[in-house]
N, C-alpha and C positions, 0 to 999 in steps of 0.2 A: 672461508673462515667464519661467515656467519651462521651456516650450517655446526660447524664446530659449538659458538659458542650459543645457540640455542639448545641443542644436545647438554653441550655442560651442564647450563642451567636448569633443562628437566631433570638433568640425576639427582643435583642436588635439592630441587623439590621434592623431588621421588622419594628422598627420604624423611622429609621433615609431613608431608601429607600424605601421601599411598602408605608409607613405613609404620608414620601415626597410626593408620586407620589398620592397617595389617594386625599391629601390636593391640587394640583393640577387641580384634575382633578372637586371639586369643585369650587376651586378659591372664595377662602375667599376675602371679600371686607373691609381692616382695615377702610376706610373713611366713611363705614356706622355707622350710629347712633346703639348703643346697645341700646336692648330693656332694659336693668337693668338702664339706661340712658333718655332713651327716655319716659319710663312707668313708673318708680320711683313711688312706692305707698309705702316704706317704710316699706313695712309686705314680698314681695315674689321678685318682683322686686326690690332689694335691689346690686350695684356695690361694687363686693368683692374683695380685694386682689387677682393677680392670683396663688399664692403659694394658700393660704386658701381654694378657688377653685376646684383646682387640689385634694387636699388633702379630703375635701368633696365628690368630684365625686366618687374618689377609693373607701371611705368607703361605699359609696352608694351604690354603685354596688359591693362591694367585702362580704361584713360579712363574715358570715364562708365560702361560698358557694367557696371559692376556696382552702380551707385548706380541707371542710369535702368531696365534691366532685372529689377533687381527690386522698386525700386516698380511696374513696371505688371505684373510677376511676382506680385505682394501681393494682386492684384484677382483673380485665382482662387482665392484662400484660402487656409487654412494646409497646403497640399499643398504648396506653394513650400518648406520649410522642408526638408520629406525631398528636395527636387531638389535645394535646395542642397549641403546635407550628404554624400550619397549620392553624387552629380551629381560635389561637388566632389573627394574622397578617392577615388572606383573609377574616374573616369570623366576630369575634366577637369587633375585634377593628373599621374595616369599617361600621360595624353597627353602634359600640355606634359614631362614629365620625359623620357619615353620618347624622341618626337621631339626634345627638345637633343642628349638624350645619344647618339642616332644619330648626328645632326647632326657634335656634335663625334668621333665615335669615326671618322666619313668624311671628315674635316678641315676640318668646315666649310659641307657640304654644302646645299643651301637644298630646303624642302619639295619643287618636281617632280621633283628628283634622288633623294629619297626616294625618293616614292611609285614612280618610274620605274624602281630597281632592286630592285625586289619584287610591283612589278604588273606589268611590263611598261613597253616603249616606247609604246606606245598611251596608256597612263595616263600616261605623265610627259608626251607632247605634252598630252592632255587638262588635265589639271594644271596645267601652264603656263597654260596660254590660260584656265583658269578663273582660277588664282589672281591672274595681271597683272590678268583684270578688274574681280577683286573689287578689288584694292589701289587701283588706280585709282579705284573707284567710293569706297573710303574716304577715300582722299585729296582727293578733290573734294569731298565731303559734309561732311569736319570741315573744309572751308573757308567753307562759307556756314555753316551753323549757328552757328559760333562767331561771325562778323561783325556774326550779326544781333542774336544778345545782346548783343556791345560797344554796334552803336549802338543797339538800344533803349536799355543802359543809358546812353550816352550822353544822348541824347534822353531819358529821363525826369530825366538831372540839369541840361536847360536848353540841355544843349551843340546843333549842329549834325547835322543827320540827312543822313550820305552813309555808304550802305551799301558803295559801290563802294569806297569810300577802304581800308576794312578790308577789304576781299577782297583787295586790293592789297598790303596789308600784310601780312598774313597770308601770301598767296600767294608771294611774296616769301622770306620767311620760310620752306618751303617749299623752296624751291630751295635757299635758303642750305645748311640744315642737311640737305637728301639729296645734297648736293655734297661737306661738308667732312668731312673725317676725324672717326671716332663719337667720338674723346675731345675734341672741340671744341667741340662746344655740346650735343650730345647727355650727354655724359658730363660736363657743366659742370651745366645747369641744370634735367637728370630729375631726380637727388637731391633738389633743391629741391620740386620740385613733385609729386614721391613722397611726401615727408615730411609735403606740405601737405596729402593726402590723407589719409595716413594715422592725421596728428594729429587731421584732421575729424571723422573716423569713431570714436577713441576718444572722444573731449568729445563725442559725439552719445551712445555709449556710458554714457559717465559720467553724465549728464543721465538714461540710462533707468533706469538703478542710483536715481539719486536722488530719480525721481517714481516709479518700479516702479507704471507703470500697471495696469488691468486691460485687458487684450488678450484674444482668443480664442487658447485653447491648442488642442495636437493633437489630444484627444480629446472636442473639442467639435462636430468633426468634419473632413472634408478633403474635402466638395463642393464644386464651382464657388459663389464667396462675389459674383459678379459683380454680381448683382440690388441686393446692399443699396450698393455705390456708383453705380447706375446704366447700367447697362450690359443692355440690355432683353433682348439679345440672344446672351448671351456664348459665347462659343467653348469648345466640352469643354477639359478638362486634358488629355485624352492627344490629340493630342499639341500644343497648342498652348500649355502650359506651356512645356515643353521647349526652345519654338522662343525663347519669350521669354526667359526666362531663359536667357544664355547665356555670359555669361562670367564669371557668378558659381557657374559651374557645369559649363559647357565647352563650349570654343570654337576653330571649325577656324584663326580669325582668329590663334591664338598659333603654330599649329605654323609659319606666318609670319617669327613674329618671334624663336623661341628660335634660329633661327641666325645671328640680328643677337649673340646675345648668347654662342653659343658659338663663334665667332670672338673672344672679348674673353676667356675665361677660360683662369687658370690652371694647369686640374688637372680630370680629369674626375670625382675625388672632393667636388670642389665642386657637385657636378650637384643632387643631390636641395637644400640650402635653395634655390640661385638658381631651379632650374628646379618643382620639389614646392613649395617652400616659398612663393615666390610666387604660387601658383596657392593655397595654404589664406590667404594674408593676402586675397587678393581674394575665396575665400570669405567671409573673417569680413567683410570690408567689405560684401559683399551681405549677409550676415544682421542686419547692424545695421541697414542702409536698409529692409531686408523690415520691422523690427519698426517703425522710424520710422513707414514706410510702412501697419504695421498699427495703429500709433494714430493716425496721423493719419488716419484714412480711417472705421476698424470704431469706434472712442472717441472719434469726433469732434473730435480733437484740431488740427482746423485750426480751429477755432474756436479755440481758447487762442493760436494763434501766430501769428494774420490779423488786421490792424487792421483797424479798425475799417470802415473805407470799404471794404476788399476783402468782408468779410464781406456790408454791405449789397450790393455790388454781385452778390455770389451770391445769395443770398435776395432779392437785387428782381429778376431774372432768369429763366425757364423753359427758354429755348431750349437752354440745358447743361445735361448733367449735372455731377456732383460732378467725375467722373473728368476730362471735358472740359474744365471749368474749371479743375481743378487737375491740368496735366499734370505731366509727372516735372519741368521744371528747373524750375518754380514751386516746385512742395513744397521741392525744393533750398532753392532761393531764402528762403521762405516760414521756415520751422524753422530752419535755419542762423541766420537773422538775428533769430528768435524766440527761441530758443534760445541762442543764442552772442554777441547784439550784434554790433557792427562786426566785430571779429575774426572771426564766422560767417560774416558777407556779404563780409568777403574770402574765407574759404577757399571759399564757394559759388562764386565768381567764378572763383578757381580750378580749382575741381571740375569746372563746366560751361563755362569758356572754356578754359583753359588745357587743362587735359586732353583734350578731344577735338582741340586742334592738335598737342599730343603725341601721338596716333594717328594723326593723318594723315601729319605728316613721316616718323614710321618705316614708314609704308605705301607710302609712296612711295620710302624706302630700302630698302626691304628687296624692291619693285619691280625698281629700279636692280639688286639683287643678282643677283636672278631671272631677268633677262633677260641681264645680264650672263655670267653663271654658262653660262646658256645658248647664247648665241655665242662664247663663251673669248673674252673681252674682259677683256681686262688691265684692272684700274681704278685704279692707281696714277698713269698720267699722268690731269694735269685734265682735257686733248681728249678724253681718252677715255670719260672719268665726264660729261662734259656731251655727248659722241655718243649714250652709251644712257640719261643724263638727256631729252634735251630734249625726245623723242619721248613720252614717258609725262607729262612738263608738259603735253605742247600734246593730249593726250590727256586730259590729267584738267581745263584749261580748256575743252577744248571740252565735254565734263561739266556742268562745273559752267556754262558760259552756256548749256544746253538747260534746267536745271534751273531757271534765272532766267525764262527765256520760257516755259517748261509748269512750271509746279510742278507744277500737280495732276498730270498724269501721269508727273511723276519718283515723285512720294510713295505713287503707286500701286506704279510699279519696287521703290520703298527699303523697301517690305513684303515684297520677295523677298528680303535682304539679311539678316533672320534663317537665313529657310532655309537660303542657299545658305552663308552662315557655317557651320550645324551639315553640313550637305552634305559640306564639307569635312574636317570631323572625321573623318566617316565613312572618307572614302577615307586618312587620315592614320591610322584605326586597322585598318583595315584592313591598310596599307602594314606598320605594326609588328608587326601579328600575324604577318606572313611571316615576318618579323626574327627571332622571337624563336621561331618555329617550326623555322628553320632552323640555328639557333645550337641548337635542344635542350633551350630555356628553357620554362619553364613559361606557353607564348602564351595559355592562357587568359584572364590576366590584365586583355588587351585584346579576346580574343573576344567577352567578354560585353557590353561598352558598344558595341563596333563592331555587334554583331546588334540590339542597343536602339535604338543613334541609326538604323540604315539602317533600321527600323522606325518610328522615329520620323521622320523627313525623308521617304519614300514615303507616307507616310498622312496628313502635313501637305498635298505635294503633291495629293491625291487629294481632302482634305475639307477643307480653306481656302476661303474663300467668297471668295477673291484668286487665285484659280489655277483648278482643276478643277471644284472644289466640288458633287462628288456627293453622294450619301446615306453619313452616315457608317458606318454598317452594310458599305456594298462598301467605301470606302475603306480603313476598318480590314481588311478580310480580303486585301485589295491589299498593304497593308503587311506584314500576317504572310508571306505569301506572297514579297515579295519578301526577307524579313530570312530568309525560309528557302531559298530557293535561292540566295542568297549562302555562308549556310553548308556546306551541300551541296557545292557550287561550292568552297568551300575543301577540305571535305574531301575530298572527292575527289583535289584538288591535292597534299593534305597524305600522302595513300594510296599514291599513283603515285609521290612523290618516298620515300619512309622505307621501303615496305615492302618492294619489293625489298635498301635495301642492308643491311634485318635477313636478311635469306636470305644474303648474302654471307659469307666470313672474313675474317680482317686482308689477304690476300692478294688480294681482290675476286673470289674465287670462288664460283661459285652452289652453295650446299649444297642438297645433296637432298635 
């Protein structure tokens, strides 16, 4: 537990001093006109409260991905703790902060218009066409998963077993809210279910204050801990921590969505709590789950919160392991309801239905944007919002019915979907280091995570036993190699642009 609460306490300096100094170093301008102000079309550009704000941004970027992420993050051991921390305050807050506050400083602008005006037209087509298909692929995938907890639970309370009915509803659902204007149901009912989260996770908090288990600490060691829950075979920490852990610590999936939310603010002086600030609550909500995650698992602490029958039926069992048998929405499930009573197994219910349909509708809104954005498609008339809707629906059902006929080989795809999420970060911090190389600002900031993660995403590609899956020995020197001639490749770029017009005067003559 002491490990826990020193972690705590650097998140939440992380944003009151790294966040400061972040916010600095772009120098927000409160006297500029917000684009939710200046562009006002009543459907996407819409000025929101900044509580409501705030509280949208977190669920956008949070769903499950930092409850389930880092329980199966917990199963490499107490190395998760520095990813989080580290991960979250250098890495995944400076992102999501950096990309709003572009966003909103270009009035609006959606990630391939980013990346496009600082990598290049190559990379914003590339862009494009990556990021539609990621969103796409979210949006189809928090549609089955979520249906299929409703009717389990369904069906384990008596009721009627029709999976279709809920994908239907769901789906549905879906359409409604990537059609209607964000303060209508988006900006009705995230608050709600923002709060339900985040009340979770402190009363999961509170409970570890008031049994202060013994856990393993930091310096008990930070090897792969995989063996002692099972896992015969486990995959090194670098890099496939990294890949796991991902939005409790950073992820390309937000730079997505902070332009849903910088269309709705404002003042770009609001930037650091909606955009920084969100990004260290979702840390702290993954450091709770990691520690959950690490009693229940290393302290055997599913024994104290599994009745009685579930217990027997693990230990009268071989063919699982621990980890197998108790995947992430289980333990959810499992300690929410151990833990909290009825009140827990609602907000579980929450946690693991409702939240991951909050990810997929704004995936597929923030789709809508993207495409839109890209063919200058006015979205104020409805013809026009269900023109470049309908195509991305019948795109993300045709998704999700291939997923229904092959699972197995979706499930094998949906192990690319860490990757290609941090993938994305990459060329997102990238895109900023231009930004902020060329404005004069201190680009390091984002150099060093952007040279980590294209290190980390090349060497995942290379030594994944889901991909390439060479000897990790070549992979790793694949990866260095590639994080280094990207650098190179910038500086270079960085040489060719600055150093001539230090040779110039005010007048743009070449001094001798």
């Amino acid at each position: 537990m002491i490990t826990f609460l020193v972690s705590l306490v650097a998140l939440v300096l992380g944003y009151f001093i790294y966040g400061k100094f972040v916010e600095k170093v772009f120098a927000p301008d409160e006297k500029r006109i917000a684009p939710a102000i200046r562009k006002a079309d009543g459907v996407d550009y819409i000025a929101m409260p900044t509580w409501k704000v705030y509280m949208i941004q977190f669920l956008n970027i949070a769903g499950t991905g930092p409850i389930f992420g880092a329980i199966m993050g917990m199963w490499f051991g107490m190395s998760s703790y520095l990813w989080i921390v580290f991960g979250c305050i250098f890495a995944g807050a400076t992102h999501d902060y950096l990309s709003g506050m572009i966003s909103i400083r270009k009035g609006g602008i959606g990630l391939p218009d980013i990346v496009g005006q600082y990598l290049g037209e190559s990379m914003r087509k590339l862009m494009l066409c990556f990021a539609v298909l990621l969103l796409i692929l979210v949006g189809a995938v928090f549609v089955s998963a979520p249906a299929s907890l409703i009717n389990n639970m369904v069906v384990s309370a008596g009721g009627f077993d029709n999976m279709l009915l809920w994908i239907c509803v769901i789906f549905f659902y879906y359409v409604i809210a990537t059609m209607m204007p964000v303060d209508k149901i988006i900006g009705k009912i995230y608050p709600l279910f923002a709060v339900s989260l985040i009340f979770m996770a402190l009363a999961l908090m509170a409970v570890l204050f008031v049994k202060w288990p013994q856990l393993p600490e930091l310096w008990d060691g930070v090897g792969n801990m995989g063996k002692q829950v099972g896992i015969e075979n486990p995959e090194p920490i670098f890099p496939a921590l990294f890949i796991t852990i991902a939005c409790g610590a950073i992820s390309g999936f937000h730079a997505t969505q902070s332009p849903l939310m910088a269309r709705c603010m404002k003042s770009e002086k609001l930037g650091r709590p909606i955009f920084y600030g969100s990004m260290i609550t979702e840390g702290i909500v993954a450091l709770i789950w990691a520690t959950v995650s690490s009693w229940f698992f290393y302290s055997e602490g599913w024994r104290e919160v599994c009745p009685p029958d579930m217990i027997a039926q693990y230990t009268g069992q071989s063919e699982k392991t621990l980890t197998q048998f108790f995947a992430a929405p289980k333990v959810v499930m499992t300690v929410c309801e151990g833990w909290l009573g009825m009140a827990g197994g609602i907000l579980a219910i929450l946690g693991v239905v409702a939240a991951p349909i909050t990810s997929g509708d704004t995936a597929l809104r923030s789709c809508r944007l993207i495409v839109a954005d890209a063919l200058h498609v006015d979205q104020r008339p409805k013809l026009k919002r269900l023109m470049v809707s309908a195509p991305l629906f019948a795109a993300a059902l045709a998704v999700l019915v291939w997923q229904m006929d092959n699972p197995d080989s979706f499930n094998t795809i949906w192990k690319y979907f860490g990757w290609a999420n941090q993938t994305l970060s990459v060329f997102t911090l990238w895109a900023i280091t231009v930004y902020l190389a060329l404005k004069r600002k201190l680009y390091i900031i984002t150099m060093i995570p952007a040279i980590f993660m294209t290190c980390v995403c090349a060497t995942f590609l290379c030594v994944s036993k889901d991909a390439i899956g060479m000897e990790p020995e070549y992979g790793y020197a694949i990866g260095v190699l590639v994080a280094i001639f990207c650098t190179i490749s910038f500086e270079i770029w960085y040489f060719r642009k600055f150093i001539p017009m230090l040779r110039t005067n005010k007048f743009g003559e070449r001094i001798k």
